[in-house]
C-alpha positions as a LaTeX table, in Angstrom:
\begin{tabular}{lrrr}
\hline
Residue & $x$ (\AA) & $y$ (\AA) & $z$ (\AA) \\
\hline
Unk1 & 8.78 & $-12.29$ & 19.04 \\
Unk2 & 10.03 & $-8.76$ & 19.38 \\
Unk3 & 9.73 & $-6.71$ & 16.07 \\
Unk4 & 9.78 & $-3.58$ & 14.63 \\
Unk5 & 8.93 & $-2.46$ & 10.89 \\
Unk6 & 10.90 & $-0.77$ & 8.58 \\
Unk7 & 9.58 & 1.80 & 5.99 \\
Unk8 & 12.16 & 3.66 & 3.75 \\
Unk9 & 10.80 & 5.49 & 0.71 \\
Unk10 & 13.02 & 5.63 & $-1.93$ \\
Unk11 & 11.50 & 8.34 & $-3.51$ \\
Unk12 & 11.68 & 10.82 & $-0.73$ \\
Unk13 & 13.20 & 14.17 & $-1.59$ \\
Unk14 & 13.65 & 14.05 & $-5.11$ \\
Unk15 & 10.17 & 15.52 & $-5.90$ \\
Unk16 & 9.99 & 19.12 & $-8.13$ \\
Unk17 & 10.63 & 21.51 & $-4.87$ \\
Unk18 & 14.40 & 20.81 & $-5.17$ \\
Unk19 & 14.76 & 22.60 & $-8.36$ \\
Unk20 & 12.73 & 25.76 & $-6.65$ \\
Unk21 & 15.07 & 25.64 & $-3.25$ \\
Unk22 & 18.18 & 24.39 & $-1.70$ \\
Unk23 & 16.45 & 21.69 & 0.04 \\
Unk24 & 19.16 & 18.78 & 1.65 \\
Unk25 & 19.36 & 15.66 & $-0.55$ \\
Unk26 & 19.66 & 12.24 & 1.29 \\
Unk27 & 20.62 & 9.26 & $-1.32$ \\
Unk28 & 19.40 & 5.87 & $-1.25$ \\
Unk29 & 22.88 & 4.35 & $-0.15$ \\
Unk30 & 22.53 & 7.03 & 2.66 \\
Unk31 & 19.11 & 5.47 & 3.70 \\
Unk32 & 20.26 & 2.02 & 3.39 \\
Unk33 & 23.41 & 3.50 & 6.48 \\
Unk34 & 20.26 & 4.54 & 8.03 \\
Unk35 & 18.51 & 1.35 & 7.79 \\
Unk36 & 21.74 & $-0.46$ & 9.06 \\
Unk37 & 21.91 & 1.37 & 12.27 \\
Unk38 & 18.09 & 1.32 & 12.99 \\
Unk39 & 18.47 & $-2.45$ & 12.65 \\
Unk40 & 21.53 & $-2.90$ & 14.65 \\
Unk41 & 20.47 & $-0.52$ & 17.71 \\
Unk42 & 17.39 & $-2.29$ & 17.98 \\
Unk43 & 19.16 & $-5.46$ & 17.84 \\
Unk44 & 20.75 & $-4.47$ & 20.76 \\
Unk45 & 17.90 & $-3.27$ & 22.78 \\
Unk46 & 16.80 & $-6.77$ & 22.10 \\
Unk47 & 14.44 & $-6.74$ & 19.17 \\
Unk48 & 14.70 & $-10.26$ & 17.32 \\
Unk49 & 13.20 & $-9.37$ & 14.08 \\
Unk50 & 13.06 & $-6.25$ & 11.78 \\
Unk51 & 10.18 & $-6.05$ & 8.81 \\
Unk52 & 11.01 & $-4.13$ & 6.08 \\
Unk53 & 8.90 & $-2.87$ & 3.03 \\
Unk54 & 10.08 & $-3.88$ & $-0.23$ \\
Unk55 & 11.41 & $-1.16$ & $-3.00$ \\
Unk56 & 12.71 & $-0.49$ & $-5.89$ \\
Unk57 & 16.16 & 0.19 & $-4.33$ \\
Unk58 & 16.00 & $-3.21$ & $-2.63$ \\
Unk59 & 16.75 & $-1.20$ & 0.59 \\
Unk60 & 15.64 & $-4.44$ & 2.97 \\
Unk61 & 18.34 & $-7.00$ & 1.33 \\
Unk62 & 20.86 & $-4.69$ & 0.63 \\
Unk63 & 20.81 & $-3.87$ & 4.76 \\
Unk64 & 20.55 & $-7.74$ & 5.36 \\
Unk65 & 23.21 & $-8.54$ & 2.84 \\
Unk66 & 25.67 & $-6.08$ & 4.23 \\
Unk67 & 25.50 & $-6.62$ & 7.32 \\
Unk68 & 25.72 & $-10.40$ & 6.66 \\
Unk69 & 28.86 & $-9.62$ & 4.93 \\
Unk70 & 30.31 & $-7.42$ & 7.65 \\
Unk71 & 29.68 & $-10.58$ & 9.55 \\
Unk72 & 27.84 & $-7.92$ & 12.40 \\
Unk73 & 25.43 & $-9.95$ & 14.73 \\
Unk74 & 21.98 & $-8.96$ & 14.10 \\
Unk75 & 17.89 & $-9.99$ & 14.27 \\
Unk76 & 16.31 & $-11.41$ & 11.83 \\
Unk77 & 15.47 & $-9.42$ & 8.38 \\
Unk78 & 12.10 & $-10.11$ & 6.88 \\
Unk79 & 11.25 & $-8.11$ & 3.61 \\
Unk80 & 7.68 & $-8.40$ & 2.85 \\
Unk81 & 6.28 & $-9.96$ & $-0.38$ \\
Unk82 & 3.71 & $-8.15$ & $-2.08$ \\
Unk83 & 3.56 & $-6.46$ & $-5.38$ \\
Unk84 & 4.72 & $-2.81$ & $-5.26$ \\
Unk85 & 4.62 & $-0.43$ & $-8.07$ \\
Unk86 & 7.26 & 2.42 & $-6.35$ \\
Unk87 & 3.78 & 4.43 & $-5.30$ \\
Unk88 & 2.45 & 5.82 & $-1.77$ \\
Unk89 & 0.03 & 2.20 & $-2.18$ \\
Unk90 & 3.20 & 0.48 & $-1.19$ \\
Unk91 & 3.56 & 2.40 & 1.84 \\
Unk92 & 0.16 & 2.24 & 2.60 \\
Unk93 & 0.06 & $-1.64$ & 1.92 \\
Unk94 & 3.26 & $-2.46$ & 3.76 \\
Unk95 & 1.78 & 0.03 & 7.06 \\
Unk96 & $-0.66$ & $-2.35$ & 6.77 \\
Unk97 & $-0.06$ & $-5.61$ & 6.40 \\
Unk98 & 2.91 & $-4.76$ & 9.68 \\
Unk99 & 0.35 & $-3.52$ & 11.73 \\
Unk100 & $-1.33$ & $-6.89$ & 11.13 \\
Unk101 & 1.69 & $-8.82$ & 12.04 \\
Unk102 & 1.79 & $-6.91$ & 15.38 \\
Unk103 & 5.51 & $-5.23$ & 15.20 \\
Unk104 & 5.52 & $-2.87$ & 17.88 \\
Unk105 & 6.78 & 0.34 & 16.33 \\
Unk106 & 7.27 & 0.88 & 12.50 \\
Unk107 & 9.92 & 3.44 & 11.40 \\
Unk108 & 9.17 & 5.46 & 8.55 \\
Unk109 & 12.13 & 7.27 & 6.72 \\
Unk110 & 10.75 & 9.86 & 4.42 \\
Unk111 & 8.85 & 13.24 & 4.11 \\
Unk112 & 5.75 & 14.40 & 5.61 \\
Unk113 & 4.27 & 12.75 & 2.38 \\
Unk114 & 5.48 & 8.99 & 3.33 \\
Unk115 & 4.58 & 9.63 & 7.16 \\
Unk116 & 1.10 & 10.63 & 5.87 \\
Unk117 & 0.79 & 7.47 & 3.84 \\
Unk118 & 1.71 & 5.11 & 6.58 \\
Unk119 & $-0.73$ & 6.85 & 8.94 \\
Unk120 & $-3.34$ & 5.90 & 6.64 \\
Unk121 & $-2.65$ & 2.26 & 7.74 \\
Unk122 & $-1.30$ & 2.71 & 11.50 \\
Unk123 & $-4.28$ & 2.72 & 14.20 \\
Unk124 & $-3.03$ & 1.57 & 16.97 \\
Unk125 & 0.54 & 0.73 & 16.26 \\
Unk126 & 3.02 & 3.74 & 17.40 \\
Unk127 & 5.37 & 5.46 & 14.17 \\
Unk128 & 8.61 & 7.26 & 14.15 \\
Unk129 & 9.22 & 9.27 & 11.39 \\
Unk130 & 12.70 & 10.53 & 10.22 \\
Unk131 & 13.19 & 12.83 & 8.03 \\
Unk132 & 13.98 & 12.44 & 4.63 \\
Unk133 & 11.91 & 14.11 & 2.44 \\
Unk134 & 12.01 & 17.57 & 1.06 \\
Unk135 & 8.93 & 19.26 & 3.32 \\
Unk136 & 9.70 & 17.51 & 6.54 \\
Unk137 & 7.67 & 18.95 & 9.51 \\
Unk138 & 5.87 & 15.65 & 10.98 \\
Unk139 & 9.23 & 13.57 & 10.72 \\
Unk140 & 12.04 & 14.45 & 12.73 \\
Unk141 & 16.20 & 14.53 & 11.56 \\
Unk142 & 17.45 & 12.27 & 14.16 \\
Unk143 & 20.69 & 9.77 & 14.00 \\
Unk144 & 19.62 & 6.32 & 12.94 \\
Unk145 & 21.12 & 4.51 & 16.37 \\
Unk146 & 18.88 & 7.23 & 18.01 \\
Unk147 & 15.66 & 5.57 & 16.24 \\
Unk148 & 16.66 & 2.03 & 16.53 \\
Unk149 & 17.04 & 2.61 & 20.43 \\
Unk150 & 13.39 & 4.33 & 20.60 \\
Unk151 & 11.67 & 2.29 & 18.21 \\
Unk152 & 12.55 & $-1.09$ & 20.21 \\
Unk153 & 11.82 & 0.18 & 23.88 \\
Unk154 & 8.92 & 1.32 & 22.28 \\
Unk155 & 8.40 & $-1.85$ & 20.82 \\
Unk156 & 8.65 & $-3.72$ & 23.92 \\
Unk157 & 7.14 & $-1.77$ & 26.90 \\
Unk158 & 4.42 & $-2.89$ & 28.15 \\
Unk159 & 2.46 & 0.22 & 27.68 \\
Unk160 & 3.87 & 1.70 & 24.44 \\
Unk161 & 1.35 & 4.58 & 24.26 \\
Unk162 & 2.94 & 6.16 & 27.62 \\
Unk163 & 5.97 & 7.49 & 25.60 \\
Unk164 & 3.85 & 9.08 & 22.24 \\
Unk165 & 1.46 & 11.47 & 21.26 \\
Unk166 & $-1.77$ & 11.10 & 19.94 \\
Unk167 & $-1.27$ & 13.13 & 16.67 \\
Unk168 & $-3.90$ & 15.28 & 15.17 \\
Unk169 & $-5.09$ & 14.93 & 11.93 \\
Unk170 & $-7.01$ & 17.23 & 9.10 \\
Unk171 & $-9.99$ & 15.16 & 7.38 \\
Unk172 & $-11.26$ & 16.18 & 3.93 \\
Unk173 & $-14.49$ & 15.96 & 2.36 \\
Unk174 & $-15.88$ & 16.89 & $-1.41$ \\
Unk175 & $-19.98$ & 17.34 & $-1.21$ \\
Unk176 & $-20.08$ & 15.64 & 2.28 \\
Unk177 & $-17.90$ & 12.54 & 0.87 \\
Unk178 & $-14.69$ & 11.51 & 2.77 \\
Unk179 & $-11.81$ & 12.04 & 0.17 \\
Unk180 & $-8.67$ & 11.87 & 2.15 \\
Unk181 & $-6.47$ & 13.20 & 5.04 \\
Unk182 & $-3.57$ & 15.26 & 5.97 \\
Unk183 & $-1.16$ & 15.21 & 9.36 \\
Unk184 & $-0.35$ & 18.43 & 8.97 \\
Unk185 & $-1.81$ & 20.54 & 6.27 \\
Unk186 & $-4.35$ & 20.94 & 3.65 \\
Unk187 & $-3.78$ & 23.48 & 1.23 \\
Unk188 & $-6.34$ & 24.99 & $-1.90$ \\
Unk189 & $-4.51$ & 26.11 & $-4.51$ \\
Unk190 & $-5.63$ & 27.37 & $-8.25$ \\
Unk191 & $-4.07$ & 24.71 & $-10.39$ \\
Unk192 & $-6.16$ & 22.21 & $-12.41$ \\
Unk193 & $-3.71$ & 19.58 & $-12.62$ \\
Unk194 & $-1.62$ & 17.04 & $-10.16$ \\
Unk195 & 1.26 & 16.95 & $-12.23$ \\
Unk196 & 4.25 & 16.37 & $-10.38$ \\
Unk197 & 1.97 & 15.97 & $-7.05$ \\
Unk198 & 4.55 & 18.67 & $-5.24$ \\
Unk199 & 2.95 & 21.96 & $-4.91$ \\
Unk200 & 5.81 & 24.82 & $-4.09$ \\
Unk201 & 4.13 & 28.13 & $-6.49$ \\
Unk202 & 2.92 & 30.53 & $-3.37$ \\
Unk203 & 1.08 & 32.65 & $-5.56$ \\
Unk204 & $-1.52$ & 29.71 & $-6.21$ \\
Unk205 & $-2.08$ & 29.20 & $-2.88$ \\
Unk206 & $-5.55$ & 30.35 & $-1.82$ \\
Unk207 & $-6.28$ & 28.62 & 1.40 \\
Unk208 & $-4.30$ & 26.62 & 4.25 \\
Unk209 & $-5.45$ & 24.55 & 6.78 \\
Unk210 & $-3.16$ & 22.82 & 9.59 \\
Unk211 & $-3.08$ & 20.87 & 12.49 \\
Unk212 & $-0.14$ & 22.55 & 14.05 \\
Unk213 & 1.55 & 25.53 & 12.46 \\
Unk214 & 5.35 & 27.27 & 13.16 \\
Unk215 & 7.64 & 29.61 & 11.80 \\
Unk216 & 10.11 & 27.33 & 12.72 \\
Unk217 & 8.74 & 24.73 & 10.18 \\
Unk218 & 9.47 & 24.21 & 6.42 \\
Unk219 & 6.93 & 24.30 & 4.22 \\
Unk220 & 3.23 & 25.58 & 3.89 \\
Unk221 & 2.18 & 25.08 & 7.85 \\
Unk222 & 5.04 & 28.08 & 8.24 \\
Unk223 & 2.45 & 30.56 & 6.01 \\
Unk224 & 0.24 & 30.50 & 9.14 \\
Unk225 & 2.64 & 29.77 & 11.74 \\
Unk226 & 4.15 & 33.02 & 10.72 \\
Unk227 & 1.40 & 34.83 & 12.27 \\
Unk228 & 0.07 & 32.35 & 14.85 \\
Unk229 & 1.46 & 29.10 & 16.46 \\
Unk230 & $-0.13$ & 26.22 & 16.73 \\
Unk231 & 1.46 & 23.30 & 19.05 \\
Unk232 & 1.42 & 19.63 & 18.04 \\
Unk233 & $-0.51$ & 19.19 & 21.91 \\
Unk234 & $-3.07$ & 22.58 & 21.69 \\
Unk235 & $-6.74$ & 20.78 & 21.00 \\
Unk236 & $-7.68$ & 22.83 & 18.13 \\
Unk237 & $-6.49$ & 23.53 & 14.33 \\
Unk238 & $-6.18$ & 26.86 & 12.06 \\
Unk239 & $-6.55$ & 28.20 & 9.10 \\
Unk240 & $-6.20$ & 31.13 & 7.26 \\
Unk241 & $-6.83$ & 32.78 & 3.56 \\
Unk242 & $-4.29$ & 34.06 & 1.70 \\
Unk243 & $-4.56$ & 37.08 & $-0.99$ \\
Unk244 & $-3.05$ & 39.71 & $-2.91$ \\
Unk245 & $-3.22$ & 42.27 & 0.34 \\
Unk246 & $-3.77$ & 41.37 & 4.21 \\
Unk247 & $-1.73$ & 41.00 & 6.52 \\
Unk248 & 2.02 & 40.75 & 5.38 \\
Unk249 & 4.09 & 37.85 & 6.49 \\
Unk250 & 7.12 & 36.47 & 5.65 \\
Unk251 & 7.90 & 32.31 & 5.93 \\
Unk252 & 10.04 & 29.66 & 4.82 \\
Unk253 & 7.89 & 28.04 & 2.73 \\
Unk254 & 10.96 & 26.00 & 0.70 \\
Unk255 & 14.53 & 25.54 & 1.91 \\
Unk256 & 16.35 & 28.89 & 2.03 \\
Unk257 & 13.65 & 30.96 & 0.83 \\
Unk258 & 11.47 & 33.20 & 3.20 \\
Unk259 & 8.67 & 33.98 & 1.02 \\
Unk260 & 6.41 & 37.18 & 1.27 \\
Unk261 & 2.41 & 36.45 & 2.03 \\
Unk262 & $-0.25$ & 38.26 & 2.87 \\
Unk263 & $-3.13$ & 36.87 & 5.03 \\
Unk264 & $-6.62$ & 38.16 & 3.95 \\
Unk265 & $-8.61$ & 36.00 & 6.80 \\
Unk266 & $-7.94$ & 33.87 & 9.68 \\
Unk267 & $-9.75$ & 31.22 & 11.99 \\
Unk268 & $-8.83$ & 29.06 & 14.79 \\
Unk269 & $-11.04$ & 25.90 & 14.57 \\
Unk270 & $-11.74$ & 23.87 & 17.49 \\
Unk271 & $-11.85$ & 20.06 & 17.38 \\
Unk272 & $-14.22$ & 18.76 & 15.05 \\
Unk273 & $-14.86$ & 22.10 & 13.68 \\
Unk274 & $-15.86$ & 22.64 & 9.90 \\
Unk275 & $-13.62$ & 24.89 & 7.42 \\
Unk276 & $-15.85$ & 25.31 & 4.23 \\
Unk277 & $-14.50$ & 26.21 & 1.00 \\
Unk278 & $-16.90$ & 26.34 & $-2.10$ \\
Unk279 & $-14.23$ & 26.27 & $-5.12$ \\
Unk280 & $-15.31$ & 29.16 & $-7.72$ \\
Unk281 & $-13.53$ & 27.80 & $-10.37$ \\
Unk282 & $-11.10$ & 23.67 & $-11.21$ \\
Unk283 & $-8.28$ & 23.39 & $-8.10$ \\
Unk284 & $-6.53$ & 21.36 & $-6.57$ \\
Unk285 & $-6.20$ & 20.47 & $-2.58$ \\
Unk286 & $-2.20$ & 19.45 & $-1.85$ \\
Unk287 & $-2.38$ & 17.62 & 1.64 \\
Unk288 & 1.20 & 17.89 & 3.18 \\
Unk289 & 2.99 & 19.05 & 0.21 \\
Unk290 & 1.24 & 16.76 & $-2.58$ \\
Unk291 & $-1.57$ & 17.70 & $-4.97$ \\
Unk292 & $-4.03$ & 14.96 & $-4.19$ \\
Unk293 & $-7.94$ & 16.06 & $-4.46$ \\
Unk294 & $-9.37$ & 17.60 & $-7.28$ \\
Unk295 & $-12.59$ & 20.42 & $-6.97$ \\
Unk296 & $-14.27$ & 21.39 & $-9.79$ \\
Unk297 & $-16.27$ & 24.60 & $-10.17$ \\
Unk298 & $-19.08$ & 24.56 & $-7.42$ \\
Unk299 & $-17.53$ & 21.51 & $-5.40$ \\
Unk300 & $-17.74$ & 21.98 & $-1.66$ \\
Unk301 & $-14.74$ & 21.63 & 0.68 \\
Unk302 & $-15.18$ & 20.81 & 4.05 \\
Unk303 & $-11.99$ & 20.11 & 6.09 \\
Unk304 & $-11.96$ & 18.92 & 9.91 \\
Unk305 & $-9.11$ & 18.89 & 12.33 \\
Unk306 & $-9.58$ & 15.66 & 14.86 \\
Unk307 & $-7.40$ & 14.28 & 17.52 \\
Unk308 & $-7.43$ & 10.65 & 16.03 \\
Unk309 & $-4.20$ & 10.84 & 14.25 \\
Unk310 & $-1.18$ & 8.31 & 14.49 \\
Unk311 & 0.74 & 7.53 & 17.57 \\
Unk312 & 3.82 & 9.54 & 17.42 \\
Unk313 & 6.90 & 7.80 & 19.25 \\
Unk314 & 8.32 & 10.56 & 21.28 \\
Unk315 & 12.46 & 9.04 & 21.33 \\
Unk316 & 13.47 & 11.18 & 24.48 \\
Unk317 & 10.65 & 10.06 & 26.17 \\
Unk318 & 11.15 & 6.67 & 24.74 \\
Unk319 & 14.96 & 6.40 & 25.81 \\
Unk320 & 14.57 & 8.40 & 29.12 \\
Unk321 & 12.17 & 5.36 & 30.26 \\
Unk322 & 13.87 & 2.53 & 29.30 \\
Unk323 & 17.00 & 3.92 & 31.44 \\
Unk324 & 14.59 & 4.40 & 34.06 \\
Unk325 & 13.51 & 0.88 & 33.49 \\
Unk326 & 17.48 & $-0.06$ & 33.87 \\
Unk327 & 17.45 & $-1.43$ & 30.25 \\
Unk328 & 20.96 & 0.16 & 29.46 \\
Unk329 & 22.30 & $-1.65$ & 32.30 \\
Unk330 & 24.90 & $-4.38$ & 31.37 \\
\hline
\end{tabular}
């Protein structure tokens, strides 16, 4: 059976960074429209069953529901049934238990946060993010029919890889321990505390580390894209150190906001490559916006960009096959 998964976080973009910029707001009952047209397109692409993750918003039933009641032909609607406490775990846990089922894309409808999460899960099966979130550089703003379409001729070519990427990601280590990972950034900065999880104070920021860097992206990748791009497809990473003096840039580190930096040091790091940081004094490292890894006074850092990330769907790749392939064609 034909399938695709579902993953809509409905906590995406309502962290702390929206009372520091003008960043959009997308509701739940927005997501849920979303949802609705994901479902349907794929539907008619000919996808026979849709896996969602279950929330707190109830996102999965209140698509099947409504479009029951609209009386719209559609696949089948499976939420799945584990116990979720409105965390990333759920994301994680419902990445994995789809990729176990087989579906043969899962759509994830958040930030760069919730794309990380599910990547945590996805190793073989191919993701499409949408954006979201608040930071959203790895997910892209796309129309939900758009999604549906490329998520189910993703789903069901025979060679699903030959329309995505193979994403890069940034591992992180504490004292030669694996601690975590990052799609596309990794960033040290001086407080002592996760708090709200959302870093957005720029003069805290010490170090930043990325996979692919632009001025044209929001959020902390832009501090070094500013000065040097980085493409999602160039084998290597960068990184640079930020300080009081350096070089001056100027990026749009929140919505609406260009923010004034200077750039103290900067690397380009090859595949596989080691960035070391030995922390002088308790920090945090936020990986893609979130304050995740603590460092205490002495703690080593090392962080390594690799080319085993997620499979990224690609959708104009995706759709511009499948009309190739005639599937379009009444």
């Amino acid at each position: 059976m034909a399938s695709i998964g579902i993953i809509a976080n409905p906590q995406s973009g309502k962290d702390i960074r929206r009372l520091v910029s003008y960043a959009t707001t997308i509701d739940n009952n927005e997501k849920v429209n979303i949802c609705k047209r994901i479902t349907l397109a794929a539907y008619g692409l000919g996808i026979e069953k849709a896996v969602y993750m279950p929330d707190t918003f109830t996102m999965g039933y209140s698509v099947q529901y409504q479009l029951e009641d609209d009386k719209m032909p559609c696949c089948e609607i499976e939420v799945l049934d584990f116990l979720f406490d409105a965390s990333m775990i759920d994301t994680i846990e419902a990445a994995r238990l789809m990729e176990e089922r087989g579906v043969g894309c899962v759509v994830v409808l958040g930030g760069d946060g919730t794309s990380r999460a599910a990547a945590k899960s996805l190793k073989k099966t191919p993701m499409l993010s949408i954006s979201t979130g608040t930071n959203n550089v790895y997910p892209q703003m796309m129309e939900g029919t758009v999604a549906g379409m490329a998520a189910a001729a993703t789903a069901l070519m025979d060679d699903p890889y030959d329309v995505c990427i193979h994403d890069k990601r940034i591992q992180v280590f504490v004292n030669g321990v694996y601690r975590d990972m990052a799609l596309i950034d990794a960033v040290i900065s001086d407080d002592e505390f996760a708090g709200a999880k959302a870093i957005w104070d720029p003069k805290k920021m010490k170090h930043i580390i990325v996979s692919r860097c632009h001025p044209a992206s929001i959020g902390f990748s832009a501090v070094p894209g500013a000065y040097h791009i980085v493409e999602d497809s160039d084998p290597f990473g960068y990184a640079v150190a930020l300080g009081e003096e350096g070089i001056p840039v100027k990026a749009p580190i929140a919505a609406g906001i260009l923010t004034p930096m200077f750039i103290k040091d900067k690397r380009q790091l090859a595949l596989g490559e080691k960035y070391t940081v030995v922390a002088d004094k308790p920090c945090m490292i936020a990986l893609d916006g979130e304050r995740e890894v603590k460092l205490f006074a002495g703690d080593q850092a090392d962080f390594i960009v690799t080319d085993d990330g997620p499979w990224r769907v690609l959708p104009r790749k995706a759709l511009s096959k499948a009309q190739k392939l005639g599937w379009f064609r009444a």
